[in-house]
N, C-alpha and C positions, 0 to 999 in steps of 0.2 A: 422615199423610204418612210419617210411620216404619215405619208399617204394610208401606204400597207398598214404600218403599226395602228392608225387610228380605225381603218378598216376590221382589223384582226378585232380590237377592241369593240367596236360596235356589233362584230356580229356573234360576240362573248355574251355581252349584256344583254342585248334584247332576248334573249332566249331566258336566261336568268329572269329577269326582268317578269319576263310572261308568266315564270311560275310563280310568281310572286303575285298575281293577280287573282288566282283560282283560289276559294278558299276550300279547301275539303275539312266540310263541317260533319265529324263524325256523330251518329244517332244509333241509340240502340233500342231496343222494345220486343216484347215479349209475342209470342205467338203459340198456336196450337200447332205441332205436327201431325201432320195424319199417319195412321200407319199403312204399312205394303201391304197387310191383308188384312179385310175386311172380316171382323168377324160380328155376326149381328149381335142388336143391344139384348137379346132376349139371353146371349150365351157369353155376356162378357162380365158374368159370373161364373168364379171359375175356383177350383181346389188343385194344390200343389201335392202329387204323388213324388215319393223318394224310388230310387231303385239303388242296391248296393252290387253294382256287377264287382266291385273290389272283393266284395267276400267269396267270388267264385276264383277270383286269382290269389287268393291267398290259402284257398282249398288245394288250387294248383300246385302253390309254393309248399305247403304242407304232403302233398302227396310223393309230389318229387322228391322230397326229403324223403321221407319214408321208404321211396325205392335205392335214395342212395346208400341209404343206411344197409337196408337187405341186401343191395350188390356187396356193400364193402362186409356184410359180416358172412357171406357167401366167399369173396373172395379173401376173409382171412380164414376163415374154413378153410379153402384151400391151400393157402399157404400154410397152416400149419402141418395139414395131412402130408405136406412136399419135404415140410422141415422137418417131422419125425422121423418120415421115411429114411430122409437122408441120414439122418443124428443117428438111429438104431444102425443103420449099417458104420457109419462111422464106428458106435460103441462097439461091434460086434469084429470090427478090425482091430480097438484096442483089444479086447476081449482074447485075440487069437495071438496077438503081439505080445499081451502080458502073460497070457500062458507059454508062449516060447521062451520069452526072456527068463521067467520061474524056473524052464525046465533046465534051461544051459548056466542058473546061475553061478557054476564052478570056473565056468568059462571066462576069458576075458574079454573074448570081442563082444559087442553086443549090435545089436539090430538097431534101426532107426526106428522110432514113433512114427505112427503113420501120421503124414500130414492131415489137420485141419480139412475140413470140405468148406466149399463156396457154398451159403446157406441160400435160397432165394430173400429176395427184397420182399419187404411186410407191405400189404397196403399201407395209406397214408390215410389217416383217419382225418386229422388237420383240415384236408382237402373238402371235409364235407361242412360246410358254413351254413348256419343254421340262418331261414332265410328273414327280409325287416320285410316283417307282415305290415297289412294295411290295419289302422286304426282303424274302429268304429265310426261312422260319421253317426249326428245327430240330424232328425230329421227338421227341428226348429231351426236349425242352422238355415237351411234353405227356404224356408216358410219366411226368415226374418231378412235374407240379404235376396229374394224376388221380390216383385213388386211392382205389377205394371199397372203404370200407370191409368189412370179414365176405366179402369176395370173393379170389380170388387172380389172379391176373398170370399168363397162360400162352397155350398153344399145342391146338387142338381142341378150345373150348366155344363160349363168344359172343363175341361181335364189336363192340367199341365202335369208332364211325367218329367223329371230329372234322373236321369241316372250316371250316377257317381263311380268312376271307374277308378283303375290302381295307377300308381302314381308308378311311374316306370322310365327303365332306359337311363338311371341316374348317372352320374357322371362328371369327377371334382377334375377341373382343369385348372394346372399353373399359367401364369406371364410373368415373366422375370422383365423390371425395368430397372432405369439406373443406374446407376456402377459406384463402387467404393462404399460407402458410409451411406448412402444415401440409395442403396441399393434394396429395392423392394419385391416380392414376392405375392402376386395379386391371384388370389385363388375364385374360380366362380363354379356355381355347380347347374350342370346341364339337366333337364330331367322334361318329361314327358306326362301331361297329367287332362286326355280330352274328357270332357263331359256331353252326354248324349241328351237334346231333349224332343221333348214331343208334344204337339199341341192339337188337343184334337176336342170337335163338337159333338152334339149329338145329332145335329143332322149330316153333316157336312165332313165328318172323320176327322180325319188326319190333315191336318190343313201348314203343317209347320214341322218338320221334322231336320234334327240337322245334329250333328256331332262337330264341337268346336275344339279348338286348342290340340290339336293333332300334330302341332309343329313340337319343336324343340322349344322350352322355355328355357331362360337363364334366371340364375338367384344367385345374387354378388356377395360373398362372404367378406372377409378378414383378409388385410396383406399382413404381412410378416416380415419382420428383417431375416430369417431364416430358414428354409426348409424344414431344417430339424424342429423350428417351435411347433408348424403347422403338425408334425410326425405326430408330435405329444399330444396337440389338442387331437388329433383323428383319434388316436388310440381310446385318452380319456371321453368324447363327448363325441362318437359316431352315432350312438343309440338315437341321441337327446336333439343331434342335430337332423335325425331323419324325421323322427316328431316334429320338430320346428318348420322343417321345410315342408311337410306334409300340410299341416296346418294353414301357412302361410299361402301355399299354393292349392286347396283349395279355395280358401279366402279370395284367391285372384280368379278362379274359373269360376266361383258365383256370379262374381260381379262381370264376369264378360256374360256370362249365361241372364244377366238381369237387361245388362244394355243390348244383348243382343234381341229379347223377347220384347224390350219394350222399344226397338227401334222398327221390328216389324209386326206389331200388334198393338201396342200401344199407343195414347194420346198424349205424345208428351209436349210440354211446355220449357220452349227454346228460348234464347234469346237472338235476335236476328242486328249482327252491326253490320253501320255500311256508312256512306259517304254520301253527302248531299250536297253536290256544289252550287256555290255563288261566284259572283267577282267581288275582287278587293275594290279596284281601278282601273280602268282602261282610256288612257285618253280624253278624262274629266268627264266620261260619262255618267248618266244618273243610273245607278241597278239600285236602289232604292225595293223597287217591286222584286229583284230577286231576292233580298230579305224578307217580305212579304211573304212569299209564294215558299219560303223556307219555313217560318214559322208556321204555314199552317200546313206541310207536309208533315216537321217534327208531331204536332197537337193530331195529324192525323196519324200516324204511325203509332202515338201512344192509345188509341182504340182498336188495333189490331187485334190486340190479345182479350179483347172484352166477351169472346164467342169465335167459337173453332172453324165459321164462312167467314168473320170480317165483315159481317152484316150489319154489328152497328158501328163501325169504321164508316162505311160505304157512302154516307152525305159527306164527311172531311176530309175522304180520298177526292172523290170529284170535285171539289172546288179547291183542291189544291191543286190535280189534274189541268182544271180550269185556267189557275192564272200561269203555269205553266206555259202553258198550251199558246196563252196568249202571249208569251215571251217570244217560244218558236216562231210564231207566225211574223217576228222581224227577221229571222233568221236569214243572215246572206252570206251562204259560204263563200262565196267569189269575190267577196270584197273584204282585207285581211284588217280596213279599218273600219267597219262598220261595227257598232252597238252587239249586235248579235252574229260576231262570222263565224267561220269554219270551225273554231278551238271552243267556244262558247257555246256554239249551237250540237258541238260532241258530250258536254258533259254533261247538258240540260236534256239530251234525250237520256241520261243514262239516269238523272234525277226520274223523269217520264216513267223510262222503262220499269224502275220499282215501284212506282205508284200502282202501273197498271198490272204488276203483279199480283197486287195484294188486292184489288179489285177483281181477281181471278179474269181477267183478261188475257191470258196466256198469247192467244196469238199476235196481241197485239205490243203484246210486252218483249214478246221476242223478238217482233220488225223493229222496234227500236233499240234492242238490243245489237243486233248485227249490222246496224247502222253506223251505233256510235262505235261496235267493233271494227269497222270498213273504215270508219272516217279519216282514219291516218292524221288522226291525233291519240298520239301515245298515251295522254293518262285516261283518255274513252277507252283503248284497246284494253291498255289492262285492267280496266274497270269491269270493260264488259266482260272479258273471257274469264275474271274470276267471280263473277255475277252468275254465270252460265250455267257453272256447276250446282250450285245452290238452286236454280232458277231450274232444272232440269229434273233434277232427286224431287223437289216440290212438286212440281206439276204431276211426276208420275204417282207420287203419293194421294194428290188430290182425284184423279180420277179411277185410280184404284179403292177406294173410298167411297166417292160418288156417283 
């Protein structure tokens, strides 16, 4: 039985044990992103055009009215031609009634009054809601929240078109949570607001065209202890809150219309984190040189961002490549005690793998990526497949570009 318990216990710890050995020494540092499309330096000057397709829907919403106005003063035209008709035949019954009753008034019996008529239903004027046009936008609004980056702002290259559509499809939904006292009333309002834009050269046209936010957005209002409070605020501050939400939710499709132009056109400047491993300990080994060969990855990493190739990185990439390099080459996966095995020699490729990314080595960056993804060691696997993605958006950028 002691056997087992000391068993269970050993093979608790060493596992523990082992993770206590890896240091994941987090690094960050700046870089150039490339963008998805290239547009040359002669046209990455460029002027921001507005377009207001909102004030063609708001023509819409004004015209509509207009016609319900004319149906309803049409259809109380009619009604009233239905309601006289009837009213003069009615008067024209009393008419023959009061003369009969005049003429027997010696008499005792008398006639009945004619009943009342069923008059028709009036339209509903009520019905016709006068519609929440679209505000003005200001063309500085979009000139000050674009802004792409490695480009400049002017007069005779390209041409960026924004066009600003009506904010639509709105829509206040309750969620009741809760219960007793503590019972709340959480209103959020749905609404619809895409913006279309257009990027186009003068040799080369239309190189970017795209309509975004076509989905539903939400905007979280106010909860309420009560139904009836939210009643009084709609009534009092429906106007003021279409304002607000208009406002607010252009505010938000600029700024997606800015990160979306300058994620594919732009040169923008990211910051890149990641994980650089060493060992703590292993067996009173010396990894001395894997703090070495760390230091001057970090010192090379901080040159990345010095120029959008990494060109003058490129001598502190290789020689940090270098003592790397020379680590691997003890590298013995099949011996689980040796200096360099199978779990050491997974995360030093995944060290490798980003060096030789940033040295634009891609193919070779990637063999050692799916390596230490293969290795069947767990913290390379997830090292590497989340490396992958990053490592995959880059490269396409890079030779989209070059």
């Amino acid at each position: 039985m002691n056997k087992i318990v000391l068993f269970l216990f050993i093979s608790f710890i060493i596992p523990f044990s082992w993770g206590q050995n890896i240091n994941d020494n987090r690094v960050s540092f700046t870089f150039t992103q490339f963008p998805m499309v290239n547009i040359e330096q002669p046209f990455q000057t460029y002027e921001i055009r507005v377009e207001h397709a909102y004030e063609q829907s708001n023509q819409d919403s004004l015209t509509l009215l207009q016609a319900k106005k004319v149906n309803y003063e049409q259809a109380f035209l009619e009604y009233k031609r239905r309601r006289d008709a009837i009213e003069i035949m009615y008067l024209r019954q009393l008419a023959a009634w009061q003369k009969k009753e005049n003429a027997n008034a010696d008499q005792q019996s008398a006639s009945p009054q004619p009943k009342a008529p069923i008059y028709p239903t009036p339209p509903d004027y009520s019905r016709i809601i006068e519609p929440m046009l679209n505000s003005p936008f200001s063309d500085a609004s979009a000139h000050q929240a674009i802004n792409i980056e490695g480009f400049t702002k002017g007069l005779g290259g390209s041409i960026l078109t924004v066009d600003i559509q009506a904010i639509r499809n709105i829509r206040v939904l309750m969620k009741k949570s809760g219960s007793g006292t503590n019972t709340k009333y959480k209103y959020t309002c749905e609404y619809q607001l895409p913006i279309s834009i257009r990027f186009e050269t003068p040799i080369n046209g239309v190189v970017l065209q795209e309509t975004i936010l076509q989905n539903t957005q939400t905007y979280k209002m106010k909860s309420y202890s009560s139904q009836y409070e939210f009643d009084i605020y709609w009534l009092e501050n429906k106007a003021s809150f279409y304002r607000e939400l208009e406002t607010i939710a252009r505010k938000k499709a600029l700024k997606n219309v800015n990160a979306l132009i300058n994620d594919q056109l732009g040169f923008v400047v990211k910051t890149r984190s990641t994980e650089i491993y060493t060992v703590k300990r292993f067996k009173g080994y010396d990894y001395s040189d894997f703090n070495q060969a760390h230091s001057a990855t970090v010192a090379a990493f901080q040159k990345v961002g010095s120029d959008k190739d990494h060109l003058l990185a490129k001598e502190a990439l290789e020689e940090a490549l270098k003592q790397w390099n020379t680590i691997l080459y003890e590298s013995t996966p099949s011996d689980k005690k040796a200096r360099v095995n199978k779990k050491i020699t997974a995360v030093v490729r995944c060290n490798i793998a980003e060096i030789l990314f940033w040295l634009n080595r891609f193919q070779e960056s990637r063999t050692e990526t799916n390596l230490a993804e293969n290795s069947g060691v767990m913290k390379a696997k997830n090292h590497a497949r989340s490396a992958k993605n990053f490592y995959n958006d880059q490269e396409k950028r890079w030779f989209a570009f070059h």
